[in-house]
TORKOL-4160 file (C-alpha; in steps of 0.2 Angstrom, whole numbers, padded with zeros to 4 digits, m for minus):
307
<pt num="1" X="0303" Y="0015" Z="m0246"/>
<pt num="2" X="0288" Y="0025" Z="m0253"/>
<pt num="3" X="0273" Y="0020" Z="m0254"/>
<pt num="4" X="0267" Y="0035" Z="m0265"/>
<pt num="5" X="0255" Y="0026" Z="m0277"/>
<pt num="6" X="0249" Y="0011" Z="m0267"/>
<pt num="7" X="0232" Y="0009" Z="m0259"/>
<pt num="8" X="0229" Y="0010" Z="m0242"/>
<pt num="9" X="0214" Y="0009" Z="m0229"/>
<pt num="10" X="0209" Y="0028" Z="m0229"/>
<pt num="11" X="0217" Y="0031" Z="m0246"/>
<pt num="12" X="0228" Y="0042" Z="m0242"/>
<pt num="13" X="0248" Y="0039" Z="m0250"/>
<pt num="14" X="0261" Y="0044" Z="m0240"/>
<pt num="15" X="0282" Y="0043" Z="m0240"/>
<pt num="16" X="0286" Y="0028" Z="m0228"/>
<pt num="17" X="0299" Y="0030" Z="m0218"/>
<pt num="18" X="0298" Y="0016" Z="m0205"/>
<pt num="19" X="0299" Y="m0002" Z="m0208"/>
<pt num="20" X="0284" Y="m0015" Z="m0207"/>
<pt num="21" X="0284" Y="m0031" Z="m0201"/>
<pt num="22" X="0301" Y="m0040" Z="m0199"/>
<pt num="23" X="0313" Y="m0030" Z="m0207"/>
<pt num="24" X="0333" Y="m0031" Z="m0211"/>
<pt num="25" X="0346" Y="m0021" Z="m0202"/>
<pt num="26" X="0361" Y="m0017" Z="m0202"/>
<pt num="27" X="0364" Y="m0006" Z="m0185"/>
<pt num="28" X="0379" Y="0006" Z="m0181"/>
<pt num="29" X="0393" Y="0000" Z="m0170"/>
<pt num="30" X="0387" Y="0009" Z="m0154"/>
<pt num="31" X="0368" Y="0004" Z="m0159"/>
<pt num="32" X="0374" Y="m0014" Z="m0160"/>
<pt num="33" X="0382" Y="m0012" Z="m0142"/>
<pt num="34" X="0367" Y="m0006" Z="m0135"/>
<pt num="35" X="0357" Y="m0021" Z="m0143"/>
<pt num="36" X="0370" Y="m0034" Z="m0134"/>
<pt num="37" X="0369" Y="m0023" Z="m0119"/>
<pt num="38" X="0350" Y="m0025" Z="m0119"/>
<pt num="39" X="0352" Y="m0044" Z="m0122"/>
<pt num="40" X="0361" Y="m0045" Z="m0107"/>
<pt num="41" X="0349" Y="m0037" Z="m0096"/>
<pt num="42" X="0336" Y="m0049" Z="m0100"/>
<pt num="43" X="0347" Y="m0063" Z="m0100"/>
<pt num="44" X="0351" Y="m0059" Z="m0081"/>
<pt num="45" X="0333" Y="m0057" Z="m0078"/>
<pt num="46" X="0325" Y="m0071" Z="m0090"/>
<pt num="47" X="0315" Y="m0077" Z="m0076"/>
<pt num="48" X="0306" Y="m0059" Z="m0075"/>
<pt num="49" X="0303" Y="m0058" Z="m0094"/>
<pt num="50" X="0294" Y="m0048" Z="m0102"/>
<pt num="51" X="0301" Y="m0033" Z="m0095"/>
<pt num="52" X="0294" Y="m0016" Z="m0098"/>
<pt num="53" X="0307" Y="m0004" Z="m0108"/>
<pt num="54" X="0307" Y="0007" Z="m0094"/>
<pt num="55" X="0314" Y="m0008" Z="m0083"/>
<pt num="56" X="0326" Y="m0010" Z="m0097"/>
<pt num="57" X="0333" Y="0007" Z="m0097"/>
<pt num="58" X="0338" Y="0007" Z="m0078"/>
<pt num="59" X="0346" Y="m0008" Z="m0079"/>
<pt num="60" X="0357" Y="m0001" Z="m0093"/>
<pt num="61" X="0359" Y="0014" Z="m0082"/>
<pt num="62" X="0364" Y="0003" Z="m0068"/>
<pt num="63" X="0376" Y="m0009" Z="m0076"/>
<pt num="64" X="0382" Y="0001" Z="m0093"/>
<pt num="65" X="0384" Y="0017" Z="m0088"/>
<pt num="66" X="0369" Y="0021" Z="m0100"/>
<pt num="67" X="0363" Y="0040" Z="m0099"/>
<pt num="68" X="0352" Y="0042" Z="m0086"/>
<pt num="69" X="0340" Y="0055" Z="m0099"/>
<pt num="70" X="0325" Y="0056" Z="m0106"/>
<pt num="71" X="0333" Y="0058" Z="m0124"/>
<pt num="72" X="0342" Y="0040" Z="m0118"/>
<pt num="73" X="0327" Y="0034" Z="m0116"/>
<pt num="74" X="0317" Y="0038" Z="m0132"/>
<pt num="75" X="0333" Y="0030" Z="m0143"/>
<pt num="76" X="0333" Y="0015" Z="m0133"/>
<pt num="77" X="0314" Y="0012" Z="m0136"/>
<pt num="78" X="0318" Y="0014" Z="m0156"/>
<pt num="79" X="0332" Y="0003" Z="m0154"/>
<pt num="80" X="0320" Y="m0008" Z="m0147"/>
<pt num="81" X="0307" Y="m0008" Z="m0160"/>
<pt num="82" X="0320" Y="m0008" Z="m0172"/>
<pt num="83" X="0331" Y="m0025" Z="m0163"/>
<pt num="84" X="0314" Y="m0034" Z="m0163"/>
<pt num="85" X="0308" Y="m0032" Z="m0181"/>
<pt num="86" X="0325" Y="m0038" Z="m0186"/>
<pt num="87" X="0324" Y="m0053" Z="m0172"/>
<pt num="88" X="0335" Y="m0048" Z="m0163"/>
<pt num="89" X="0329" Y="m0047" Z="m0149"/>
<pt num="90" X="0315" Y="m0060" Z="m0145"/>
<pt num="91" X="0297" Y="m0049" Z="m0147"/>
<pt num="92" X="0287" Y="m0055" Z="m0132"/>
<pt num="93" X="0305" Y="m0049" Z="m0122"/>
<pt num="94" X="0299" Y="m0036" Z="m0119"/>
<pt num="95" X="0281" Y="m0029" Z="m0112"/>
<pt num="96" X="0272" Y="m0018" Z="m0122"/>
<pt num="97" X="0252" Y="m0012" Z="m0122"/>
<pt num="98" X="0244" Y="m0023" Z="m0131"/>
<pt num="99" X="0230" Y="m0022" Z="m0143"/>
<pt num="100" X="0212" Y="m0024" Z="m0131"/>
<pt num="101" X="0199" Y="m0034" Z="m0135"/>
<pt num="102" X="0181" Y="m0039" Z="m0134"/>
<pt num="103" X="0170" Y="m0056" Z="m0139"/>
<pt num="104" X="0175" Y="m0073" Z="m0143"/>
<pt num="105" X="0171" Y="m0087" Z="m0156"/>
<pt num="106" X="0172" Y="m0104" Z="m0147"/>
<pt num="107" X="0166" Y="m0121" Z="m0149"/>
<pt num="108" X="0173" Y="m0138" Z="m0150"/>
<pt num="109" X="0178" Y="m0147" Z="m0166"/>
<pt num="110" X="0169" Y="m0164" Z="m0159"/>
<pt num="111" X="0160" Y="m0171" Z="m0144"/>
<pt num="112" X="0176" Y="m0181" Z="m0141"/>
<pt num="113" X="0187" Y="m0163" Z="m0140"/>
<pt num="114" X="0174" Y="m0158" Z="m0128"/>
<pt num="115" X="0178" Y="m0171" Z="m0114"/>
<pt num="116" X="0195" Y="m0170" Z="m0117"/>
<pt num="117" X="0196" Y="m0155" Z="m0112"/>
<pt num="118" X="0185" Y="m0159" Z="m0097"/>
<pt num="119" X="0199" Y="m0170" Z="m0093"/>
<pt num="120" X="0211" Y="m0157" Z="m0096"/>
<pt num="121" X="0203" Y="m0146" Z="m0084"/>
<pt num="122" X="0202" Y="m0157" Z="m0069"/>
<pt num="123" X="0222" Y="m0159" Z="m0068"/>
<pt num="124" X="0221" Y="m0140" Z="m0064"/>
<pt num="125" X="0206" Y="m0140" Z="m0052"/>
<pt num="126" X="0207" Y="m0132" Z="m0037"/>
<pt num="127" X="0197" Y="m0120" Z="m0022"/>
<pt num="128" X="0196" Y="m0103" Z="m0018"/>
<pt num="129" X="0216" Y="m0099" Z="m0007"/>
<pt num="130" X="0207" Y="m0083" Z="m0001"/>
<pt num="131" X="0196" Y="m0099" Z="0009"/>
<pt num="132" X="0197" Y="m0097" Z="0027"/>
<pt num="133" X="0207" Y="m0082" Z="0027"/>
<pt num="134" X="0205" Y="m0071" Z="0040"/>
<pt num="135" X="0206" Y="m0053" Z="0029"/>
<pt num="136" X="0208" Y="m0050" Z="0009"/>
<pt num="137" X="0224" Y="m0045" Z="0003"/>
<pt num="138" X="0225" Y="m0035" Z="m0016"/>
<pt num="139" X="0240" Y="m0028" Z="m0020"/>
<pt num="140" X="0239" Y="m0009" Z="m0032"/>
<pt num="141" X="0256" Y="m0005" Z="m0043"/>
<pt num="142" X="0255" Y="0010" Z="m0052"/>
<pt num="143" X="0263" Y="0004" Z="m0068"/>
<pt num="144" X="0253" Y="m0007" Z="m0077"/>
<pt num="145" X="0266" Y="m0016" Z="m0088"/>
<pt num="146" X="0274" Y="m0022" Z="m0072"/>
<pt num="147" X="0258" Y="m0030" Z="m0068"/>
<pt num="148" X="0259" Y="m0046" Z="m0074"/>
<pt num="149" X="0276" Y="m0050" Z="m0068"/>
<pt num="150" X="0270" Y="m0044" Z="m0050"/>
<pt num="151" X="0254" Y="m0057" Z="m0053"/>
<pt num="152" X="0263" Y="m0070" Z="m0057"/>
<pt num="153" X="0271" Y="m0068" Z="m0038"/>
<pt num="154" X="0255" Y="m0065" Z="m0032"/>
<pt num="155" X="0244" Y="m0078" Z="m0039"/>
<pt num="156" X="0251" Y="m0095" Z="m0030"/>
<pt num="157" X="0243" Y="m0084" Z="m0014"/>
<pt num="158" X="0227" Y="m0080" Z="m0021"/>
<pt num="159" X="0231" Y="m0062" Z="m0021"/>
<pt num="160" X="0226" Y="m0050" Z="m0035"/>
<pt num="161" X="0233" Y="m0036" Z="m0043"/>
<pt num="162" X="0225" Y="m0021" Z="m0049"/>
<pt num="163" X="0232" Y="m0005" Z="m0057"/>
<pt num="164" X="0232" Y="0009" Z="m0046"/>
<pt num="165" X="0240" Y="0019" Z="m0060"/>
<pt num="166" X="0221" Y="0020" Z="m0067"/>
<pt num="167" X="0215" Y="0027" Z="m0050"/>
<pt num="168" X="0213" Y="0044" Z="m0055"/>
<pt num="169" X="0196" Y="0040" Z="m0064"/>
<pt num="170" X="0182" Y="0043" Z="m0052"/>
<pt num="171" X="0173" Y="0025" Z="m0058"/>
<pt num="172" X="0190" Y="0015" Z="m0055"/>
<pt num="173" X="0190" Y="0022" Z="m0038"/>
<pt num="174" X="0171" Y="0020" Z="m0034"/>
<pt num="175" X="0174" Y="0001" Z="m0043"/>
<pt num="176" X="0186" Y="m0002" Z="m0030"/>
<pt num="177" X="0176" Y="0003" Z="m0014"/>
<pt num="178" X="0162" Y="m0009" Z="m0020"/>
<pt num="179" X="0174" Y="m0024" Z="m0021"/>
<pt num="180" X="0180" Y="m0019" Z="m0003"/>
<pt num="181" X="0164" Y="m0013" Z="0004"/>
<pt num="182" X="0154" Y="m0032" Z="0000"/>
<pt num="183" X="0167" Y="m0042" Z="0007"/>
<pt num="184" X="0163" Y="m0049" Z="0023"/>
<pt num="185" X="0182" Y="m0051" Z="0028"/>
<pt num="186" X="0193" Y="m0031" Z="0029"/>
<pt num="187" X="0205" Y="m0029" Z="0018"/>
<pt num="188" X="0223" Y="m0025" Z="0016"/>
<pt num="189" X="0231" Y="m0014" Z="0000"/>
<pt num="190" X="0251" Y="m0018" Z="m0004"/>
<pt num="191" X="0253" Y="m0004" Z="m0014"/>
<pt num="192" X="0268" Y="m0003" Z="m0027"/>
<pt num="193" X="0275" Y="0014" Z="m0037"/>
<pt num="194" X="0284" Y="0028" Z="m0036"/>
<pt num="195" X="0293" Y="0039" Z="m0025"/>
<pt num="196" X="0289" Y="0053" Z="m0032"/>
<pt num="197" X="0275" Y="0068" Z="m0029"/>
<pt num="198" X="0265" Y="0061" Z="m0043"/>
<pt num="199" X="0264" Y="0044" Z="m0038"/>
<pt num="200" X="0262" Y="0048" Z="m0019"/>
<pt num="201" X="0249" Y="0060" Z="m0023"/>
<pt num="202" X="0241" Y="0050" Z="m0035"/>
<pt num="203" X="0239" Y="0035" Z="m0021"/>
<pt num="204" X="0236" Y="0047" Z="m0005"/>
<pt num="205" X="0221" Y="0055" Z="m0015"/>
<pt num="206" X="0216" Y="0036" Z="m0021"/>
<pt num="207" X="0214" Y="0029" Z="m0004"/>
<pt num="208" X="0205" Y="0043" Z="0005"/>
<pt num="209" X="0192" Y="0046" Z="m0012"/>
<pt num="210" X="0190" Y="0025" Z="m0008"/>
<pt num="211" X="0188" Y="0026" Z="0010"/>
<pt num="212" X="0177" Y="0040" Z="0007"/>
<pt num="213" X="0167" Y="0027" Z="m0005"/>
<pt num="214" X="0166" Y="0013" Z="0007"/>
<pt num="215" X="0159" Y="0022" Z="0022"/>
<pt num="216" X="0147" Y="0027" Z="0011"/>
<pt num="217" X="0145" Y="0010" Z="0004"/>
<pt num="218" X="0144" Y="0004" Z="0023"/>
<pt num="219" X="0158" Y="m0007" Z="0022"/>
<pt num="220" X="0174" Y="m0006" Z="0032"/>
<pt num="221" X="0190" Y="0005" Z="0028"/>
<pt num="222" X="0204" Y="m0005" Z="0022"/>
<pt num="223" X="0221" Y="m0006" Z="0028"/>
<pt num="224" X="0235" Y="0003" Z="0016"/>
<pt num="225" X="0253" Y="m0003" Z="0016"/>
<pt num="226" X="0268" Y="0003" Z="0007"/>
<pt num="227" X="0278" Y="m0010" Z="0000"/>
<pt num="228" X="0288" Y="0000" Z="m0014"/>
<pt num="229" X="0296" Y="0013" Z="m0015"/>
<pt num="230" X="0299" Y="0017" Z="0000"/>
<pt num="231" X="0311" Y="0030" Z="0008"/>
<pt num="232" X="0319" Y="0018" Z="0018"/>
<pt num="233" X="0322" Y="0007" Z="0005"/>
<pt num="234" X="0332" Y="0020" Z="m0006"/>
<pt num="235" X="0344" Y="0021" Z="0011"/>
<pt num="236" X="0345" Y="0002" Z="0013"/>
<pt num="237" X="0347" Y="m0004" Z="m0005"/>
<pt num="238" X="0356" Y="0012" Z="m0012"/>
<pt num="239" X="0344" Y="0015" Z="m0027"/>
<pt num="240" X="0348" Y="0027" Z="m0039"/>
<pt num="241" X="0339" Y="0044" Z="m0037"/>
<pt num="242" X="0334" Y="0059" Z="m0049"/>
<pt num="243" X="0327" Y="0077" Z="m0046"/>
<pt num="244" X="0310" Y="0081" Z="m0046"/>
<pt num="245" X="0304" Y="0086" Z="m0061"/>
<pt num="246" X="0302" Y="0102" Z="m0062"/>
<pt num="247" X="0284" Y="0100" Z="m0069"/>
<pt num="248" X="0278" Y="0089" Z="m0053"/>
<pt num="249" X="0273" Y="0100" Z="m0038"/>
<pt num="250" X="0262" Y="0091" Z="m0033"/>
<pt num="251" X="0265" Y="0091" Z="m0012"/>
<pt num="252" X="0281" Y="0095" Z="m0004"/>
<pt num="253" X="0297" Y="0096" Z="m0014"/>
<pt num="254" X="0305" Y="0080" Z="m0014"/>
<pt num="255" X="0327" Y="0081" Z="m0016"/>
<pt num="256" X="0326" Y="0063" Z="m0023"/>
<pt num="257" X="0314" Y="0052" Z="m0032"/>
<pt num="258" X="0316" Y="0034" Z="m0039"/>
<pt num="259" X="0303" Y="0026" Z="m0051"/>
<pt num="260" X="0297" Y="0008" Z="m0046"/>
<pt num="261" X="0304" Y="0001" Z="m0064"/>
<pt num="262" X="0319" Y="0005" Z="m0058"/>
<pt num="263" X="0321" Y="m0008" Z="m0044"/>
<pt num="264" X="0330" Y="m0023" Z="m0049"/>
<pt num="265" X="0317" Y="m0035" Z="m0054"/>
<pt num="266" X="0322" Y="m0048" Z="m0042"/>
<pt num="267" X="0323" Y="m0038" Z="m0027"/>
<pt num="268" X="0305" Y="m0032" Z="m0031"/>
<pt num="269" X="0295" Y="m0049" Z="m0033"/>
<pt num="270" X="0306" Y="m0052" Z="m0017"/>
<pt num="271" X="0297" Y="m0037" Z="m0009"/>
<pt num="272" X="0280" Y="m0040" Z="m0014"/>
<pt num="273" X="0283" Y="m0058" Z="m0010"/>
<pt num="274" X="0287" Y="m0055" Z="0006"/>
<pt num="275" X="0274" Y="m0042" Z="0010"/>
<pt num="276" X="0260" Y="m0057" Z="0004"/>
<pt num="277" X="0266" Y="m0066" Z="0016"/>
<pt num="278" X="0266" Y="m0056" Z="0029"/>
<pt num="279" X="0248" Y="m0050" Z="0025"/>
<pt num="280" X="0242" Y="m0069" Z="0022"/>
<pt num="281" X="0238" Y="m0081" Z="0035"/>
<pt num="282" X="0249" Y="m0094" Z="0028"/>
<pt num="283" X="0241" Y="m0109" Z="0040"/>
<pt num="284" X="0223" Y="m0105" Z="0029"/>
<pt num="285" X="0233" Y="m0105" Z="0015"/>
<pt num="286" X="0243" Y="m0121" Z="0017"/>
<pt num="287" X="0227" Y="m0129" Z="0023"/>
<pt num="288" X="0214" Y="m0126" Z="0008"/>
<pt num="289" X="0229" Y="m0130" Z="m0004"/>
<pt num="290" X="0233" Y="m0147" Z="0004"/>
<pt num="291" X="0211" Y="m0149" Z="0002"/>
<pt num="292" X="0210" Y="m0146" Z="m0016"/>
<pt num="293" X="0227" Y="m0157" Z="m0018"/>
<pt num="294" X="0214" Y="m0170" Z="m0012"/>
<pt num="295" X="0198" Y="m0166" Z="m0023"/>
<pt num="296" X="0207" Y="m0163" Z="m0036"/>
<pt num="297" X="0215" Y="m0183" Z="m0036"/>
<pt num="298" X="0197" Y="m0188" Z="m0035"/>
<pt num="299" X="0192" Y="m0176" Z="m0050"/>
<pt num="300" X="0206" Y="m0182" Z="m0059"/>
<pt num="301" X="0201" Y="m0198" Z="m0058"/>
<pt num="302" X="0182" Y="m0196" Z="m0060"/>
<pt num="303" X="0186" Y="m0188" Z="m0077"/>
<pt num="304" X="0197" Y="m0200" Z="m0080"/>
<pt num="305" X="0181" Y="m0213" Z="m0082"/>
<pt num="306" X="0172" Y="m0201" Z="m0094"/>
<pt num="307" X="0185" Y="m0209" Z="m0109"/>
């Protein structure tokens, strides 16, 4: 459709060739196999949704025979965008950047909102899990759209989850040795991403720029474990490898690399969950959750009155 003639925001004209908004379509046999082939992938993992395309894709690699390329790649991602504007495939399947923001407008409608949602907020009250615990425990994944779905392992444990993917800026590493510096407990990284130079590199020269900060800062150096992808992992759960790029020489050469969206989604979350609780004193943790259990009845029940 063109769109020659209309107006527009900068009041330029152009010849449309994408679709806005939800759109009709009528995809080719094989694009409709793929489309039923990604619906598939996220019925198996429906507990993980969203995923991130690239998750999508190695699945499709895995179970379909899909082409392990970068061409595959790009056609499955316009599939994508394509399979959602005609619904498809829900939207909100799959993870995508969204939009950031800044400010608020809130208020409440009445007094009577206003203490309903004080009610409201004393079902979910609780304390601090990191109370009582003898180190802190944050865990860096490289990939940013695979954050939330490693958070939502993370959080019952009181564990955040930061983007180590954004390490390569001097402040986000400097940021980092603050937070680890004040604390009056040491800390203990679970890092997440790939095995590849780039993502190696990128975390080695992370943690020593970061220990470098924190002894400047005074604080104490933090302990850094691997929990994915590992080498040993590759052996033991037969991932699927590729090259080295030819464009990545950063370090040593490497025969065989393996991105950290391409683990199965379920044996990640198992991965991270089980390095948690390795890291975690789990007798602190049981203890301050069976505490807030306790305050938060009586909350609940003090709020309760307010009606």
């Amino acid at each position: 459709m063109s769109t020659a003639g209309r107006n527009t925001v900068s009041g330029r004209t152009y010849r449309r060739t994408r679709p806005r908004g939800f759109a009709d379509w009528s995809p080719k046999p094989d694009t409709l196999r793929l489309v039923e082939q990604v619906r598939a992938v996220l019925d198996e993992y429906r507990a993980h949704l969203p995923l991130t395309a690239r998750q999508v894709f190695y699945r499709l690699v895995g179970a379909f025979d899909y082409p392990k390329e970068e061409k595959a790649y790009d056609r499955l991602q316009e599939t994508l965008n394509r399979a959602r504007r005609a619904r498809l495939i829900p939207m909100n399947a799959i993870r995508d950047d969204r939009a950031a923001s800044a400010g608020h407008s809130f208020g409440y409608n009445s007094p009577a909102e206003f203490w309903e949602s004080v009610r409201t907020s004393a079902r979910y009250y609780s304390r601090p899990l990191t109370e009582g615990q003898p180190q802190a425990v944050e865990v860096w994944i490289e990939a940013q759209g695979m954050m939330p779905m490693i958070a939502e392992v993370t959080q019952p444990y009181g564990v955040v989850v930061y983007c180590s993917g954004g390490f390569e800026s001097v402040c986000a590493k400097h940021d980092a040795a603050a937070r680890i510096a004040h604390r009056e407990v040491p800390t203990t990284v679970l890092s997440v991403g790939d095995y590849d130079p780039s993502g190696l590199s990128i975390l080695d020269a992370a943690v020593e720029d970061v220990i470098a900060f924190v002894a400047e800062l005074g604080g104490a150096p933090p302990t850094v474990k691997r929990l994915a992808v590992t080498d040993e992992q590759i052996t033991r759960y037969g991932l699927a490898t590729a090259p080295q790029k030819g464009t990545d020489r950063r370090g040593e050469h490497m025969h065989a690399t393996v991105q950290a969206e391409a683990l199965d989604p379920t044996l990640l979350t198992d991965l991270v969950r089980a390095g948690v609780e390795e890291a975690v004193d789990m007798r602190a943790l049981q203890k301050v959750r069976a505490r807030a259990e306790r305050e938060r009845q009586k909350v609940v029940a003090k709020a309760e009155r307010l009606r």
